[in-house]
C-alpha positions, 0 to 999 in steps of 0.5 A: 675255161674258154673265153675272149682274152682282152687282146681278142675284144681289142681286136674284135669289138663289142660282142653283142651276142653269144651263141652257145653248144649244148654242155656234153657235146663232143667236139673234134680238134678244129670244131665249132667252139661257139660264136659271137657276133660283133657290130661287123662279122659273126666269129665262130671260135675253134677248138685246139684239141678234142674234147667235151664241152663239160659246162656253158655259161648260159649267163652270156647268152642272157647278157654278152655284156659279160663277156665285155666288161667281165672276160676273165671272171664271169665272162668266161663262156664253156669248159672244154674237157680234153680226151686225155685217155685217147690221145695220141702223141701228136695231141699231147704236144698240141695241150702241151703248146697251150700258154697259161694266163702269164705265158700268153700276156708275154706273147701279147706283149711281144706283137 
Protein backbone atom coordinates (compact mmCIF):
# COMPACT_ATOMS: atom_id res chain seq x y z
CA UNK A 1 0.00 0.00 0.00
CA UNK A 2 1.43 3.15 -1.28
CA UNK A 3 0.74 6.86 -0.11
CA UNK A 4 1.99 10.14 1.36
CA UNK A 5 3.90 9.59 4.77
CA UNK A 6 3.38 12.41 7.24
CA UNK A 7 6.94 13.52 6.73
CA UNK A 8 6.26 13.92 2.89
CA UNK A 9 2.95 16.29 3.63
CA UNK A 10 5.26 18.39 5.86
CA UNK A 11 7.56 18.53 3.10
CA UNK A 12 5.29 18.95 0.21
CA UNK A 13 2.20 20.85 1.46
CA UNK A 14 -1.38 20.23 0.82
CA UNK A 15 -2.34 18.08 -1.93
CA UNK A 16 -4.81 19.44 -3.77
CA UNK A 17 -5.20 16.72 -6.54
CA UNK A 18 -4.39 13.09 -7.15
CA UNK A 19 -3.90 11.65 -10.46
CA UNK A 20 -4.32 8.03 -10.47
CA UNK A 21 -2.98 5.00 -13.25
CA UNK A 22 -5.45 2.47 -14.37
CA UNK A 23 -5.52 -0.64 -11.70
CA UNK A 24 -3.72 -3.70 -13.50
CA UNK A 25 -1.04 -1.60 -15.15
CA UNK A 26 2.27 -2.96 -15.38
CA UNK A 27 4.85 -0.67 -13.88
CA UNK A 28 8.77 -0.92 -14.19
CA UNK A 29 11.23 0.01 -11.18
CA UNK A 30 11.63 3.86 -11.37
CA UNK A 31 7.92 4.37 -13.39
CA UNK A 32 5.44 6.52 -12.93
CA UNK A 33 3.52 5.68 -9.79
CA UNK A 34 0.83 8.48 -9.84
CA UNK A 35 1.19 12.34 -9.23
CA UNK A 36 -0.21 14.91 -7.01
CA UNK A 37 -0.14 18.44 -7.37
CA UNK A 38 0.51 20.73 -4.51
CA UNK A 39 -0.26 24.62 -4.19
CA UNK A 40 3.50 24.85 -5.96
CA UNK A 41 4.74 21.91 -8.17
CA UNK A 42 3.31 18.78 -9.75
CA UNK A 43 5.13 15.68 -8.08
CA UNK A 44 5.11 12.44 -10.12
CA UNK A 45 5.93 9.62 -7.45
CA UNK A 46 8.15 6.44 -8.55
CA UNK A 47 8.11 3.11 -8.06
CA UNK A 48 10.98 1.25 -6.02
CA UNK A 49 10.63 -2.17 -7.94
CA UNK A 50 8.49 -3.77 -10.84
CA UNK A 51 5.34 -4.45 -10.39
CA UNK A 52 1.43 -4.26 -10.88
CA UNK A 53 -0.73 -1.62 -9.64
CA UNK A 54 -3.27 -4.42 -8.37
CA UNK A 55 -5.87 -1.61 -6.88
CA UNK A 56 -6.58 2.62 -6.59
CA UNK A 57 -8.20 4.31 -4.41
CA UNK A 58 -10.66 6.51 -6.82
CA UNK A 59 -11.50 8.05 -3.36
CA UNK A 60 -8.66 10.49 -3.63
CA UNK A 61 -9.42 11.51 -6.94
CA UNK A 62 -12.77 12.71 -5.69
CA UNK A 63 -11.60 14.38 -2.71
CA UNK A 64 -7.42 14.70 -2.14
CA UNK A 65 -8.25 16.03 1.13
CA UNK A 66 -7.90 12.18 2.11
CA UNK A 67 -4.76 11.98 1.52
CA UNK A 68 -4.19 15.26 3.95
CA UNK A 69 -6.19 14.63 6.93
CA UNK A 70 -6.43 10.47 6.35
CA UNK A 71 -2.69 9.45 4.85
CA UNK A 72 -2.49 6.21 6.74
CA UNK A 73 -6.03 5.07 6.57
CA UNK A 74 -8.21 6.23 3.92
CA UNK A 75 -5.80 8.19 2.38
CA UNK A 76 -3.77 5.54 0.80
CA UNK A 77 -3.55 5.77 -2.90
CA UNK A 78 -2.68 2.36 -4.97
CA UNK A 79 -1.34 -1.41 -3.93
CA UNK A 80 1.49 -1.94 -5.92
CA UNK A 81 2.04 -5.81 -6.19
CA UNK A 82 5.59 -6.94 -6.99
CA UNK A 83 6.91 -9.40 -9.98
CA UNK A 84 7.84 -11.82 -7.13
CA UNK A 85 8.31 -14.83 -9.60
CA UNK A 86 10.69 -13.02 -11.90
CA UNK A 87 12.90 -11.30 -9.76
CA UNK A 88 16.32 -11.59 -9.95
CA UNK A 89 18.79 -11.20 -6.90
CA UNK A 90 19.45 -7.42 -7.57
CA UNK A 91 15.27 -6.78 -7.00
CA UNK A 92 15.09 -9.08 -4.08
CA UNK A 93 17.59 -6.83 -2.33
CA UNK A 94 15.93 -3.60 -3.47
CA UNK A 95 12.21 -5.36 -1.51
CA UNK A 96 14.25 -6.18 0.96
CA UNK A 97 15.91 -2.37 1.55
CA UNK A 98 12.18 -1.27 2.10
CA UNK A 99 11.39 -0.13 5.91
CA UNK A 100 8.09 -1.35 7.73
CA UNK A 101 5.96 1.68 9.20
CA UNK A 102 8.26 1.46 12.78
CA UNK A 103 11.47 1.23 10.81
CA UNK A 104 10.97 4.35 8.85
CA UNK A 105 9.36 6.61 11.84
CA UNK A 106 13.19 5.74 13.16
CA UNK A 107 14.73 6.76 10.04
CA UNK A 108 12.41 9.87 10.30
CA UNK A 109 13.49 10.71 13.54
CA UNK A 110 17.19 10.69 12.91
CA UNK A 111 16.93 13.63 9.97
Amino acid sequence: MIGVSEYMKVEIGDVLRVILPQAETEIDEGGSMFSLWTADEKISLTSPFAGIISDVNGEVEISPDLVNDSAYDHGWVILLEPHELKMNPDDKQVLENLLEPDEYVEYLAEL
